[in-house]
C-alpha positions in Angstrom: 0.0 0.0 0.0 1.4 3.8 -1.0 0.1 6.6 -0.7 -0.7 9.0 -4.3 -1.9 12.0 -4.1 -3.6 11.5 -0.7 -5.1 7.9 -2.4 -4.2 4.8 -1.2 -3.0 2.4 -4.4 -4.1 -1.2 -3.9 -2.9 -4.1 -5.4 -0.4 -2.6 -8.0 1.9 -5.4 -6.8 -0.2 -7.8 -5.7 0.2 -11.2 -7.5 2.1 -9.9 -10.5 5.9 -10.8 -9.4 7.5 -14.2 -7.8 10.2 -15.3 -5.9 11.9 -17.8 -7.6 15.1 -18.2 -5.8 16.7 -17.3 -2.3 20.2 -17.2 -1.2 21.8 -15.6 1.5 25.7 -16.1 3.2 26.2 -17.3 6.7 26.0 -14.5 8.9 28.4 -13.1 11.8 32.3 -11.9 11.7 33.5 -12.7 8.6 36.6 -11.6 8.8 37.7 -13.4 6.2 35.3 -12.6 3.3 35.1 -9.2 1.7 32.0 -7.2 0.9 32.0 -8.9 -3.1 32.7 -12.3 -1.5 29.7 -12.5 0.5 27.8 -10.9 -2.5 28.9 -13.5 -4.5 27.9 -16.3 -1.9 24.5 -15.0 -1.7 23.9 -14.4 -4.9 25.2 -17.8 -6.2 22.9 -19.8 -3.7 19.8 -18.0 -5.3 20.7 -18.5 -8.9 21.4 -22.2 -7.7 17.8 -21.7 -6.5 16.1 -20.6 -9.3 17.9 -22.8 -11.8 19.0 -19.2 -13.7 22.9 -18.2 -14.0 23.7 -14.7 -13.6 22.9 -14.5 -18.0 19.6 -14.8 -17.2 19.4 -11.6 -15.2 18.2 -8.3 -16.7 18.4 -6.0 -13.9 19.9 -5.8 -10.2 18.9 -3.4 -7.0 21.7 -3.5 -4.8 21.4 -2.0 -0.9 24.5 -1.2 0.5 25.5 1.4 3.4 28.1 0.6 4.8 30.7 -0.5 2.1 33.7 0.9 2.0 35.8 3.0 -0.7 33.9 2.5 -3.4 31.5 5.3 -3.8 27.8 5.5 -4.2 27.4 2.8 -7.0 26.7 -0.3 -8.2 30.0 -1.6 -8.2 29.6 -4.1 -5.6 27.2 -6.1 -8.0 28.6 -5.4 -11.2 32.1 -6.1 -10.7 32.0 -8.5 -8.1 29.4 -10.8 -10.3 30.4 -9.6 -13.5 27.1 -8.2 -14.8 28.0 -6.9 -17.6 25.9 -4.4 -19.9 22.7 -4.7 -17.3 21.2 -1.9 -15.1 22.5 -2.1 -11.4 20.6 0.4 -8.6 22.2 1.2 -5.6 20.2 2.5 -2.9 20.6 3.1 0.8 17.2 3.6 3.4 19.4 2.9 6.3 18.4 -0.6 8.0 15.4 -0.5 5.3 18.0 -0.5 2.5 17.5 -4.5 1.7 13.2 -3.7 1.9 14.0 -1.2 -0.3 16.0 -3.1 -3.2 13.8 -6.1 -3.2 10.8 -3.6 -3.3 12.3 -1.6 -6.0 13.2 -5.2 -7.6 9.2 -5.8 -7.8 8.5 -2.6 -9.1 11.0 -3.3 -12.2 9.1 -6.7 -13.0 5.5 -5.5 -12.3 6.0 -2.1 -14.4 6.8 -4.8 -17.9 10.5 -2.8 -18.2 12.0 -6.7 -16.8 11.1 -10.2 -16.8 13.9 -11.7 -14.8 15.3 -9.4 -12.0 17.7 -10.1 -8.9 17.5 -7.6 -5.6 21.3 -7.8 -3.6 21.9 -6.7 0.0 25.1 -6.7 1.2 26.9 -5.4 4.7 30.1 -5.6 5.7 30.4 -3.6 9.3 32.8 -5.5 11.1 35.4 -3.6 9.0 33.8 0.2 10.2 35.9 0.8 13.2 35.0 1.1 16.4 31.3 2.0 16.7 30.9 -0.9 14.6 28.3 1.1 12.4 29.0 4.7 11.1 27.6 7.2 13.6 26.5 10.9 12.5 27.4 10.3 8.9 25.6 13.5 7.1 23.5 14.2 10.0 22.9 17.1 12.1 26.3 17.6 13.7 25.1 18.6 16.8 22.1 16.2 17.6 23.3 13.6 16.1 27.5 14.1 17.3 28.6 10.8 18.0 25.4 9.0 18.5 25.7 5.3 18.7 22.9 3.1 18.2 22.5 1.6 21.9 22.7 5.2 22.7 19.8 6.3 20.6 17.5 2.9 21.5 18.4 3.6 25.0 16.6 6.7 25.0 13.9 6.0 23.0 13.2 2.4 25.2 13.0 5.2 28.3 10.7 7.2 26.5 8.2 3.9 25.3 8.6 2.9 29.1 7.4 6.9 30.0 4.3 6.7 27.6 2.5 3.4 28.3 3.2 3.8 32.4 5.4 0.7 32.4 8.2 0.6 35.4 12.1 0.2 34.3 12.0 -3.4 36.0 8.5 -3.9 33.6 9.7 -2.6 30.6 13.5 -4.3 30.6 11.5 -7.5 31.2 9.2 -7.2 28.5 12.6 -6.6 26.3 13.9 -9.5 27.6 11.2 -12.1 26.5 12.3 -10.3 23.0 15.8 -11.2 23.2 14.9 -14.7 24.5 12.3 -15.1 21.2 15.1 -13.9 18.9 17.9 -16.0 20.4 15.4 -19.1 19.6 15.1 -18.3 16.2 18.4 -17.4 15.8 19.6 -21.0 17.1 17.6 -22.8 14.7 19.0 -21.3 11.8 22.4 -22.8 10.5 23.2 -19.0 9.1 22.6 -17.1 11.9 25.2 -15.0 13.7 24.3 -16.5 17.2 23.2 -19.9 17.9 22.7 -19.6 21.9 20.0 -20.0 23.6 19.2 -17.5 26.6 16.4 -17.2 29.6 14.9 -14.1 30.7 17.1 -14.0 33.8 20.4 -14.0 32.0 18.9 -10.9 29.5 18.8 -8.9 32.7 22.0 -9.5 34.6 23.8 -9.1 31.5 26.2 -5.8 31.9 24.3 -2.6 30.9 25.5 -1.2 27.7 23.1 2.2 27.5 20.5 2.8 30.3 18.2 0.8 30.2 19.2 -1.6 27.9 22.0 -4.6 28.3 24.0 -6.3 26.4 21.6 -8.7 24.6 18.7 -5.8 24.1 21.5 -4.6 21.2 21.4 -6.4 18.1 25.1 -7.8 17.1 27.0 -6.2 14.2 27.1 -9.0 11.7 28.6 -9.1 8.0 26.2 -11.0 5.6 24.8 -10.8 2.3 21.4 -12.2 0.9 19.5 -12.1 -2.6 16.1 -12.6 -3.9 15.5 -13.6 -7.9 12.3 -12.3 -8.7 10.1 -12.6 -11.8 6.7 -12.7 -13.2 3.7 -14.0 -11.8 3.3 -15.9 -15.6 6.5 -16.7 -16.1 7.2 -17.6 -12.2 5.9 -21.9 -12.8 8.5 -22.1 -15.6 11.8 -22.0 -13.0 9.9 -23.8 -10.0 6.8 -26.0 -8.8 6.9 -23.7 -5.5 7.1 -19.7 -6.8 6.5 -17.2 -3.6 3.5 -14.7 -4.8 3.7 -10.9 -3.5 0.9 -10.2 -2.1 1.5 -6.8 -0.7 3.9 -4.6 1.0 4.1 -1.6 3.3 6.3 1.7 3.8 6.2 3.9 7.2 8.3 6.9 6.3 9.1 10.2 8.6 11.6 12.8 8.8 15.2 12.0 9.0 15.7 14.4 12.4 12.3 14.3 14.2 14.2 16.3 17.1 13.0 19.5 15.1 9.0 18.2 15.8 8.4 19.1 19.2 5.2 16.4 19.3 7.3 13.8 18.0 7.0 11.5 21.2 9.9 8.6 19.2 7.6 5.8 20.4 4.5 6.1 17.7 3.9 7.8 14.1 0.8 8.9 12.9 -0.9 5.9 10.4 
């Protein structure tokens, strides 16, 4: 669903593209893989997938932020895969930036323009330093001087607690069953970064990393790559028995530095 012109457009989407192949690289330090290499690892398992090699693509979206040294481009895909003479998009949206490519990805097969497309994400922040992920980069550089992600979930985790009347002790318990959900998944999945299981009690005597939340309230800074081949709904039976159908898909969106809204209360938005 997006919004035109104060209209809502249904179903532009809906049932006209397929997933026909999904790959994705194991997920965690890679200290030994560059940003192409996992690209190539992901994208290789989902050709593999879709029974395509990389002649059969037309297009590729490629989401990348964090890469290093090589500009705002495509390179990533295009060199690293060799996709020569096609269309490759970069975009970045932040941690939205893979949404965004396999979104854009669907656009480019549902608008006619491509039959066979492939949407790339790729992240390599491992290699960023200290912070692990770039902090401040083109923001406001006073509000946003050195802000560091546990920093700015730390605040607004106070301010969710402040608005719904929950206590500290409530609220870094309700986290916790979170963490302990997450951990779960995480250790049934060969590619995750973490395969540990945790209890609610270990969540909260973990060491505090930004009051209020500890050290497994804050996501871990993994390298990892994954890709998506996506076609048309017609054409979708031709590579596979199984084909995924898009049936929708939804964007919030709101200004970059909401600190210049005074009712902006960083716990809601309005629908």
């Amino acid at each position: 669903t997006i919004k035109k012109g104060g209209k809502l457009i249904m179903g532009s989407i809906k049932d006209k593209v397929a997933i026909i192949g999904m790959g994705c690289s194991k997920f965690g330090e890679r200290w030994d893989k560059g940003t192409e290499d996992l690209a190539i690892e992901a994208a290789y398992e989902a050709f593999e997938d879709a029974g395509i090699g990389k002649k059969d693509i037309e297009a590729c979206w490629l989401s990348t932020l964090m890469a290093p040294l090589i500009g705002v481009s495509g390179s990533i895909a295009a060199d690293s895969l060799k996709l020569g003479n096609i269309p490759v998009i970069r975009n970045e949206n932040w941690c939205t930036s893979g949404h965004i490519a396999l979104l854009e990805a669907c656009m480019g097969v549902a608008s006619g323009v491509y039959d066979v497309v492939m949407a790339l994400g790729v992240e390599k922040l491992k290699d960023t330093g200290y912070p692990g992920l770039g902090t401040g980069r083109g923001m406001h550089p006073v509000y946003e001087a050195r802000r560091t992600s546990p920093g700015s979930f730390a605040l607004i985790a106070q301010r969710y607690f402040k608005t719904y009347g929950l206590s500290v002790e409530e609220g870094r318990e309700t986290l916790a069953k979170i963490e302990v959900k997450t951990h779960d998944n995480g250790s049934q999945c060969p590619k995750a970064h973490f395969h540990n299981k945790i209890t609610v009690e270990k969540v909260l005597n973990a060491p505090i990393i930004a009051w209020p939340l500890g050290l497994f309230d804050c996501c871990g800074n993994s390298d990892g790559a994954a890709c998506a081949i996506i076609t048309t709904a017609d054409r979708a039976k031709d590579f596979r028995k199984d084909p995924i159908y898009l049936k929708g898909f939804g964007i919030s969106a709101d200004a970059v530095l909401p600190h210049f809204r005074p009712g902006f209360s960083w716990s809601s938005f309005d629908a």
